[in-house]
C-alpha positions in Angstrom: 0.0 0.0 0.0 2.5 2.5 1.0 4.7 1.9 -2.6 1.8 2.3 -4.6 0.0 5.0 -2.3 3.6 7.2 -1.3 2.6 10.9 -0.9 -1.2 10.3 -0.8 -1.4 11.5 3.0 1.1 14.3 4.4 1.1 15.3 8.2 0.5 18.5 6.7 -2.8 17.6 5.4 -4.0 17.3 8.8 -2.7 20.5 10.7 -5.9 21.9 11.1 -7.1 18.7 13.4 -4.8 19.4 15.9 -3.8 22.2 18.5 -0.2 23.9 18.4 0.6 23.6 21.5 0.8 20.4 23.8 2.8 17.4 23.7 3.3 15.8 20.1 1.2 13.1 18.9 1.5 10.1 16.7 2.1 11.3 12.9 -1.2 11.7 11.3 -0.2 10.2 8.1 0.4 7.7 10.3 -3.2 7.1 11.9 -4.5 7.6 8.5 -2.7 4.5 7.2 -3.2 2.1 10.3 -7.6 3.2 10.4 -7.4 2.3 6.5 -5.4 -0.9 7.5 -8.0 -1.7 10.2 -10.9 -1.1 8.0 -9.9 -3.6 5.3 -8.3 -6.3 7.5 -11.7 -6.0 9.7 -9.6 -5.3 12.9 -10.6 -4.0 16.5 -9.1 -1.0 17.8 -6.8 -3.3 19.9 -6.0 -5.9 16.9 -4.3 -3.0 15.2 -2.4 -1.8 17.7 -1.3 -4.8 18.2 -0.6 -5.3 14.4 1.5 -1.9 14.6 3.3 -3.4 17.5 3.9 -6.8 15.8 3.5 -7.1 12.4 6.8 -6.4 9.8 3.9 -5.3 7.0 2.4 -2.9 9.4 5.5 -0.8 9.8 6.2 -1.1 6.6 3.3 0.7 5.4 3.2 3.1 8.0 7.1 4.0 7.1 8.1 2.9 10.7 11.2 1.0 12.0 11.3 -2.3 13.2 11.7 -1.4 16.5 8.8 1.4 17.0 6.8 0.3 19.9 3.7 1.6 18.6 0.8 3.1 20.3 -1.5 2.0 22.6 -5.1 0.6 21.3 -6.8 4.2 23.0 -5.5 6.4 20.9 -8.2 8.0 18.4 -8.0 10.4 15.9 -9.7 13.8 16.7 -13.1 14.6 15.2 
């Protein structure tokens, strides 16, 4: 997904959805990619955190290295 989808979301796109103050937050990009991951695959909240956490495909795709921790399954994007 991320080869054939490079450049579709930017952090940039998303400025508007969060304050500019406060501590810094998971890339948006990033939250895009894993909610479209979850959608398709038909995960729970907690399935694709653990997916982020676990899976080699997941980082991949979400252009993070092997040894990124993650996030926790809480963490929503704001409306």
């Amino acid at each position: 997904m991320r080869d054939r989808l490079d450049g579709l979301w930017h952090d940039e796109d998303f400025a508007d959805w969060y304050p500019r103050d406060g501590r810094p937050g998971l890339s948006p990009a990033q939250l895009a990619t894993v909610c479209v991951l979850q959608f398709l695959l038909g995960l729970s909240d907690r399935q694709a955190a653990e997916a982020v956490r676990c899976r080699i495909d997941f980082k991949y795709a979400m252009a993070m290295e092997l040894d990124d921790p993650g996030f926790h399954h809480s963490l929503r994007i704001p409306a």
